[in-house]
C-alpha positions in Angstrom: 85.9 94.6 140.1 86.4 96.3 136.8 89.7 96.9 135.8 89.7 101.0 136.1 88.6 100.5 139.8 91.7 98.6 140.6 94.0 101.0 138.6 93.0 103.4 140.9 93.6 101.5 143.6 96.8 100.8 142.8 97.5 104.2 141.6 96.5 105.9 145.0 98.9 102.9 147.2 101.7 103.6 145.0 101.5 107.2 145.1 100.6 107.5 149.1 103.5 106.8 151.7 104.4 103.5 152.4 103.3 102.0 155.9 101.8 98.5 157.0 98.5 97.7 155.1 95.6 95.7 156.1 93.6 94.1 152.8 90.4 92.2 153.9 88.9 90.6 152.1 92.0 90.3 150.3 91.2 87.5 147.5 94.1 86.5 146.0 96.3 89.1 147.4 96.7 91.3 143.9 97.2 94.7 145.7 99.9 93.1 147.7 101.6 92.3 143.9 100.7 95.4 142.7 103.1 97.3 145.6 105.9 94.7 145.8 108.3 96.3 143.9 107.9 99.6 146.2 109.8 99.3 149.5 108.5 99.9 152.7 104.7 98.5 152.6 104.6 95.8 154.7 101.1 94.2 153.8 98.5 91.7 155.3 96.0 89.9 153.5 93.0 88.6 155.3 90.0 86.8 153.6 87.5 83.9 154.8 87.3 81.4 151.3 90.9 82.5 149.5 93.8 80.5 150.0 96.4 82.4 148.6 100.4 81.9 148.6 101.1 85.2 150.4 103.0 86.2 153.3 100.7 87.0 156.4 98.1 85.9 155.3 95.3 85.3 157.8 91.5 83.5 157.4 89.1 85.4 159.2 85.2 86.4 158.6 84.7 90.1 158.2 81.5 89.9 159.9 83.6 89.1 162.9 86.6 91.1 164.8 89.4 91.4 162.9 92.1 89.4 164.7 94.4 92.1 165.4 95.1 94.5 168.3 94.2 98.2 168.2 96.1 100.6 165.9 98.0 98.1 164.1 97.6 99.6 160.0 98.2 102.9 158.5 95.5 101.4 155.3 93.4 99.6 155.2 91.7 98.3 152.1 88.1 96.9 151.8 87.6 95.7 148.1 84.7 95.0 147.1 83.9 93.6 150.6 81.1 95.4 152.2 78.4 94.5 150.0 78.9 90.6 151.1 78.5 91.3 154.8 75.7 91.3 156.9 76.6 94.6 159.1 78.3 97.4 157.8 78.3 99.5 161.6 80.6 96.8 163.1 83.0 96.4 159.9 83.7 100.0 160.1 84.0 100.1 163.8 86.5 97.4 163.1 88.5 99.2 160.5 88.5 102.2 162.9 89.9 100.2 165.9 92.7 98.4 163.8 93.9 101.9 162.1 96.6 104.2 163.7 94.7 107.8 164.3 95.1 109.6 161.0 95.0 106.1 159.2 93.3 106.1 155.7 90.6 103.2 154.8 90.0 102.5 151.3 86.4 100.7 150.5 85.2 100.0 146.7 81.9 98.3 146.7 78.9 98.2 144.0 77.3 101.9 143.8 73.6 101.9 144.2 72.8 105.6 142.8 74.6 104.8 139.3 71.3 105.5 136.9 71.7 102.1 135.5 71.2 100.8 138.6 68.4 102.9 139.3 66.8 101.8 136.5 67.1 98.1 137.1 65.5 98.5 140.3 62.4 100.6 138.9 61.5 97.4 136.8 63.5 94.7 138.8 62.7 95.7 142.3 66.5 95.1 143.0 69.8 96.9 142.2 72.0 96.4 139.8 74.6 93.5 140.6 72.1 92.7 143.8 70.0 89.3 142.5 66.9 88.7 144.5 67.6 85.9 146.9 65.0 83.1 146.0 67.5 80.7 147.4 69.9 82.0 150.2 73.6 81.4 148.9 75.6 78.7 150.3 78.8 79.4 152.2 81.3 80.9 149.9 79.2 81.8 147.0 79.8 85.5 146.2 76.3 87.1 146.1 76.3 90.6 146.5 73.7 91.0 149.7 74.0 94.2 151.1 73.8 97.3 148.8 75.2 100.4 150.6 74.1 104.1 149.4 77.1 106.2 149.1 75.3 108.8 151.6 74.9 106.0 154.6 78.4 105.4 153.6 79.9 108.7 154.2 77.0 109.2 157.3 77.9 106.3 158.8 82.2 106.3 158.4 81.6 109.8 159.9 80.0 108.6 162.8 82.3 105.9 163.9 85.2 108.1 163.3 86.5 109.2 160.2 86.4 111.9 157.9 85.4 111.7 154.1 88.7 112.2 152.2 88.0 111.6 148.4 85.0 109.8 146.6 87.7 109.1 143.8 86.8 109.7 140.1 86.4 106.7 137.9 86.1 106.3 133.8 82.7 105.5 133.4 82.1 102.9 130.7 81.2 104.0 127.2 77.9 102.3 126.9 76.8 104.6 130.1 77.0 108.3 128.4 73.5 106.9 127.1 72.3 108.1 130.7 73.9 111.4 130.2 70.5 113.8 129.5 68.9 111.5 132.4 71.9 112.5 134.3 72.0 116.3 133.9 68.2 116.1 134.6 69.1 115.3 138.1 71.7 117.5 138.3 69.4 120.0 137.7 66.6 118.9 139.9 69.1 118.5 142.9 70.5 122.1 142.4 67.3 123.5 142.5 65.8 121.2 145.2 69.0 122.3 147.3 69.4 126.0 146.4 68.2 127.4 149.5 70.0 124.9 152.1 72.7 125.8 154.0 76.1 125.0 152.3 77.2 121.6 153.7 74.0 120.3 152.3 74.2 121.5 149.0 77.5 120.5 148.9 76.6 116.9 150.3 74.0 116.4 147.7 75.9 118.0 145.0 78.6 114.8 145.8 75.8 112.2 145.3 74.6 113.8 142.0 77.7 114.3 140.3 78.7 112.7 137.1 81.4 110.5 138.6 78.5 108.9 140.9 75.8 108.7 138.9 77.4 106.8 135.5 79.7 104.2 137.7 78.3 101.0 139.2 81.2 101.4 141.4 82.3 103.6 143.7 86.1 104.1 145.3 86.1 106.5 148.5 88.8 106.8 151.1 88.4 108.2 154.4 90.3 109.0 156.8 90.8 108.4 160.8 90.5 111.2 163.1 93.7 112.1 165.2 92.1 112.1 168.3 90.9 109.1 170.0 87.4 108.5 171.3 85.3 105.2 172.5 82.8 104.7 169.4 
């Protein structure tokens, strides 16, 4: 995770209200340092491999149930998680369950429609950050397996219950304003592609062509739970 991604994180928890957090996978529990000094978070690390010195700390497998009960968390935080797990649908089903209605969910994972990445798979055949798996990785190795499209992202959160709430904006990295006439070239060719659509498409598209997507190899978004309850 590159170290803009997890100011921002940190930024957003220390600015939002305090409330009982879930962090899985949570590593070695550096968001829960990051927030100690603020009163009133009461945080919960959970993670399959780390073994960190942190109070409530659980092991668990995120391509399992999350072992707590229903509407537990007012956050929860998925860093850098999603792309390591074999099913997305039952993750975020999970993270629904376990949030209170109007809970937030924070995911940062590797971001497919960055141009560099888009580049690497025209002559690689795989995405940036995503090796090809000659050799399936042993437990605990952390290979990125599962790259996620910001659209299916937002399509799919929507469908098991929440609302897109920001697709936060990120300092790209010098080195990528190389992209930048190959960026304003799509730009262009969405705008006009899109022009005649009804307004929540153009607006959707406009989202996944926009500068803060298409020069960071990661993306931040945070969603939110809807208030009213339903069976997903």
């Amino acid at each position: 995770m590159r170290g803009v991604v997890k100011d921002s994180v940190l930024a957003f928890f220390r600015e939002a209200k305090p409330g009982r957090l879930l962090d899985i996978p949570s590593g070695t529990c550096w968001l829960a340092r990051g927030l100690e000094d603020l009163p009133g978070w009461e945080y919960f690390g959970v993670d399959l491999f780390a073994d960190p010195k942190s109070e409530n700390f659980r092991r668990a497998d995120l391509n399992d149930d999350i072992p707590f009960e229903e509407g537990q968390f007012d956050y929860v935080a998925c860093l850098e998680g999603l792309e390591h797990i074999e099913n997305l649908h039952h993750a975020l089903r999970e993270f629904h369950r376990v949030l209170k209605p109007g809970g937030t969910l924070v995911v940062s994972t590797p971001n497919p429609l960055c141009i560099a990445s888009r580049k690497r798979y025209l002559m690689t055949g795989t995405y940036y950050g995503f090796p090809h798996l000659v050799h399936m990785p042993k437990e605990g190795e952390h290979v990125h397996i599962n790259p996620i499209n910001l659209s299916s992202l937002i399509s799919f959160a929507g469908k098991y219950g929440f609302d897109l709430g920001l697709i936060h904006p990120l300092k790209p990295n010098a080195k990528m304003y190389r992209f930048i006439i190959a960026v304003m070239r799509i730009k262009v060719y969405t705008w006009l592609k899109y022009i005649s659509r009804d307004r929540e498409t153009k607006v959707f598209m406009e989202r996944l062509s926009s500068v803060n997507v298409l020069l960071n190899n990661e993306m931040l978004v945070s969603f939110k739970k809807r208030q009213e309850e339903s069976r997903l």
